[in-house]
C-alpha positions in Angstrom: -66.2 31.0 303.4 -62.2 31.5 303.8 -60.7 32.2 300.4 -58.6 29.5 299.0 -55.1 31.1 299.6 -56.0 31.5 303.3 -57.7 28.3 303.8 -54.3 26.7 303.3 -52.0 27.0 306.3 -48.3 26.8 306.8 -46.4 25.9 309.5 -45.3 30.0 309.5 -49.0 30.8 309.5 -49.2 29.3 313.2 -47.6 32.0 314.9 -47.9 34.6 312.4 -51.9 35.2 312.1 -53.9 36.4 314.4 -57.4 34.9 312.6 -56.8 31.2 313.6 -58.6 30.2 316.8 -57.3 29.4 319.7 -58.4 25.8 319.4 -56.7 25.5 316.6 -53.3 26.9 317.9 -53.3 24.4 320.7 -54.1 21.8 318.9 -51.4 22.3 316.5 -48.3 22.6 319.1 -49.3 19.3 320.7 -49.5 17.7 316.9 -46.1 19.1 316.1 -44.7 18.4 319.5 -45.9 15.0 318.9 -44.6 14.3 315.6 -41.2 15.9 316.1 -40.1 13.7 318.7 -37.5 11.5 318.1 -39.1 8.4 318.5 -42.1 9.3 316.5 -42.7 6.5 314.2 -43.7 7.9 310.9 -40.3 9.8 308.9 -42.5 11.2 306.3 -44.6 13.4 309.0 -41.2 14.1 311.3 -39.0 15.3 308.2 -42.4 17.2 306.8 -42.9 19.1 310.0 -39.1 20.2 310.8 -38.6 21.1 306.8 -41.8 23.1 307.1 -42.9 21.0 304.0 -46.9 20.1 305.6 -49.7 21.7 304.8 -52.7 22.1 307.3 -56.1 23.0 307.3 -59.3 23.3 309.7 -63.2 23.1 310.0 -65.9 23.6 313.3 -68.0 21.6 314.4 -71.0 23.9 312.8 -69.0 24.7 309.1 -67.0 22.4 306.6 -67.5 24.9 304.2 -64.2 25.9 303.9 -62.9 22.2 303.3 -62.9 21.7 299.9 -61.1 25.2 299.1 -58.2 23.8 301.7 -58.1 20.8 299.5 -58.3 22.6 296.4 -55.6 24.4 297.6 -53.3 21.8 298.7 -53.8 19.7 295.4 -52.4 23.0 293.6 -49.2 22.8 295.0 -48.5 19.5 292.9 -48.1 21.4 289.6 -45.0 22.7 291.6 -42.4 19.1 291.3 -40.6 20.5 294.4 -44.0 19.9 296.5 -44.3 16.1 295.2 -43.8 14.8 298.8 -46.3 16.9 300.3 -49.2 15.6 303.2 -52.5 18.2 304.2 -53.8 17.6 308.2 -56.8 19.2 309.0 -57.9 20.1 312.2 -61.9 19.2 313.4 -62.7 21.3 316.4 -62.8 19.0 318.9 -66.2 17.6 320.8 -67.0 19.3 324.1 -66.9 16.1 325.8 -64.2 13.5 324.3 -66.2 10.9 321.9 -66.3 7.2 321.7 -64.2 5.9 318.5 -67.0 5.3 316.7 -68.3 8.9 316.9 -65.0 10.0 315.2 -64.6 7.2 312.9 -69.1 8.4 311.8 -67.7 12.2 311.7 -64.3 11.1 309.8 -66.7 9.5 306.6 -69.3 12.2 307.1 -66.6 14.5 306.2 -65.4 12.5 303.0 -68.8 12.2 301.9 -69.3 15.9 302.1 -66.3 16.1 300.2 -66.8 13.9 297.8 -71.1 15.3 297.6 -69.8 19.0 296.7 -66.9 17.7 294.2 -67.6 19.1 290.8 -65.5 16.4 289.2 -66.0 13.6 288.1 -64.2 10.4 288.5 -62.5 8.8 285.7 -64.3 6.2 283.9 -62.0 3.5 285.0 -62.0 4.1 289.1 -64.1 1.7 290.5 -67.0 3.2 292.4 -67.9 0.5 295.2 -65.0 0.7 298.2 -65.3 -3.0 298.2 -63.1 -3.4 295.2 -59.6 -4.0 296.0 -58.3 -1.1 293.6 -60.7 2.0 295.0 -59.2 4.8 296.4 -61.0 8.0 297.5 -61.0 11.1 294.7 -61.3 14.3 294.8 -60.4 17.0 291.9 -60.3 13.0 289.8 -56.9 12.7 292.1 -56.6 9.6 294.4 -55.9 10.1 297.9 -54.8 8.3 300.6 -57.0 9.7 303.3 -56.4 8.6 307.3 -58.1 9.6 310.4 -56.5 10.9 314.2 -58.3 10.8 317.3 -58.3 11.5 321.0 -60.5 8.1 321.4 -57.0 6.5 320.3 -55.7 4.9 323.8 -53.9 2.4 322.6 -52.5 3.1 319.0 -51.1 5.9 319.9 -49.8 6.8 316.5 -53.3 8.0 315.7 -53.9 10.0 318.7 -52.4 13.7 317.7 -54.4 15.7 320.4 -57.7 16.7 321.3 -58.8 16.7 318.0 -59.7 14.9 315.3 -56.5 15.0 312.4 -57.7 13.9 308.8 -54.2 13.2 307.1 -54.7 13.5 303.3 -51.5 12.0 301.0 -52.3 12.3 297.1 -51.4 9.0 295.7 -49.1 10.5 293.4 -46.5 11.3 296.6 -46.0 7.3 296.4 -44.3 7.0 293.3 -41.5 4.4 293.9 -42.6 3.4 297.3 -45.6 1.8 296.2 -46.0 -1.5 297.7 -44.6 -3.7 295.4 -41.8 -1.4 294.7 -38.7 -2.9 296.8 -38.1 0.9 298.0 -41.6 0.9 299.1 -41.3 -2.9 301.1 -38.7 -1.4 302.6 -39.3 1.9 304.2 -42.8 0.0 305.0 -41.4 -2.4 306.9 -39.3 0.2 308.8 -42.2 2.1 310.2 -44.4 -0.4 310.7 -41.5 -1.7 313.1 -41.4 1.5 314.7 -45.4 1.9 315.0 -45.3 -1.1 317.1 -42.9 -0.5 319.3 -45.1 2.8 320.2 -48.1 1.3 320.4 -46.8 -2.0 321.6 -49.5 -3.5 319.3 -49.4 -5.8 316.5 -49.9 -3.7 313.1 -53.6 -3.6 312.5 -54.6 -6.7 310.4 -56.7 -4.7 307.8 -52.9 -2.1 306.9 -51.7 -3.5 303.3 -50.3 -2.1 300.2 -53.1 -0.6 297.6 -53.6 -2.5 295.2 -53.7 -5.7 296.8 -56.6 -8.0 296.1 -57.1 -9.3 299.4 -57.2 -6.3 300.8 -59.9 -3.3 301.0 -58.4 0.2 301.2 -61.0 1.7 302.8 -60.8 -0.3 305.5 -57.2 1.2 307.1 -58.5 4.8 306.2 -59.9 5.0 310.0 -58.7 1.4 311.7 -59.8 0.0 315.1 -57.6 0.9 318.4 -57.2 -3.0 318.7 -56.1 -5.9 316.4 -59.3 -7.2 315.0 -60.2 -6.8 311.1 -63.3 -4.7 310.3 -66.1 -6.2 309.2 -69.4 -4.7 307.5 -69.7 -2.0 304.8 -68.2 1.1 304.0 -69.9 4.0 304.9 -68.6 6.3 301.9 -71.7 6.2 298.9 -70.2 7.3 295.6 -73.3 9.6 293.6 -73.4 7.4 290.8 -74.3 4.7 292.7 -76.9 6.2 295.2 -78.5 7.6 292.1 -78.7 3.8 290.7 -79.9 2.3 294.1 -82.8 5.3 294.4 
């Protein structure tokens, strides 16, 4: 298992270590190349990149094991105020053969639910524990995250096609604060990218993407969203442990 301080990447690490995979290295210019152009619809992940202000991890196929120290890691930084608008993409080595959405979207809550199966904290009493209640967010360390998935299967939101690989973006909840949704900051730079993710796609914005929080809405549902305009429908695949022990 990578130590915690080296599990952790910086934009510097890219071209300055010579124990990252090739993979990896690939994978990374076309996400940066991606995101730094100047058409790219989300500021946050533009400004991040060129600022040198991201954070990135990676797993195999075969070993996640080094996951929750990158996390760990990353979730650190916030005791620092000058890292409060900080995002974490982690790289999954890509498939041999590209994958079907669905076998990223299985593979993106398999890799929560490990998360979330080896975190030794608990949630706070007061965080609902069943995804289908408008105000649960995923935890780890007891901090909400906003947590969204990247694939090559993408072919028509191209906003969430970064590469070959899978991307997991991770955004503590805390990097929010006055531009939640109901905060008129927050409506507005919303509304902004949200213009600008359709005209890349040239696709409506997905019918389950909302503000948390609201009550018509299920947050899970826009962590890993379709590659076409219809809502999701069925269950959430993430279990919490409290409530698989209950049901067992």
């Amino acid at each position: 298992m990578i130590r915690k301080e080296l599990a952790l990447l910086t934009k510097e690490d890219f071209s300055t270590r010579s124990d990252l995979p090739q993979w990896l290295l690939d994978e990374y210019q076309t996400f940066h190349n991606t995101v730094t152009d100047k058409t790219f619809p989300c500021y946050f992940g533009m400004s991040g990149e060129l600022k040198g202000e991201l954070r990135y991890g990676y797993i195999t196929q075969d070993d996640w094991s080094n996951l929750p120290k990158t996390l760990e890691g990353f979730l650190d930084l916030f005791n620092n105020p000058k890292h409060k608008r900080h995002g974490l993409f982690v790289f999954v080595e890509p498939f041999e053969v590209e994958g079907k959405l669905e076998q990223y979207r299985k593979q993106f809550w398999d890799i929560l639910q490990y998360l979330h199966e080896v975190d030794p904290v608990e949630w706070p009493e007061d965080a609902p524990r069943n995804p289908a209640h408008h105000l649960w967010d995923f935890r780890f360390h007891g901090e909400p995250i906003f947590v969204f998935g990247n694939a090559p299967a993408y072919k028509q939101r191209k906003t969430r096609h970064l590469g070959n690989s899978m991307v997991l973006g991770f955004q503590p909840r805390k990097i929010f604060q006055g531009l939640e949704g109901t905060e008129k900051g927050g409506i507005m730079s919303r509304e902004k990218v949200r213009e600008r993710v359709e005209a890349w796609d040239h696709l409506p914005t997905h019918p389950d993407i909302s503000h948390f929080g609201d009550p018509e809405h299920n947050e899970w549902k826009q962590f890993f969203i379709g590659d076409d305009i219809e809502p999701i429908k069925g269950k959430c695949p993430f279990n919490h442990k409290a409530m698989k022990t209950v049901e067992s």
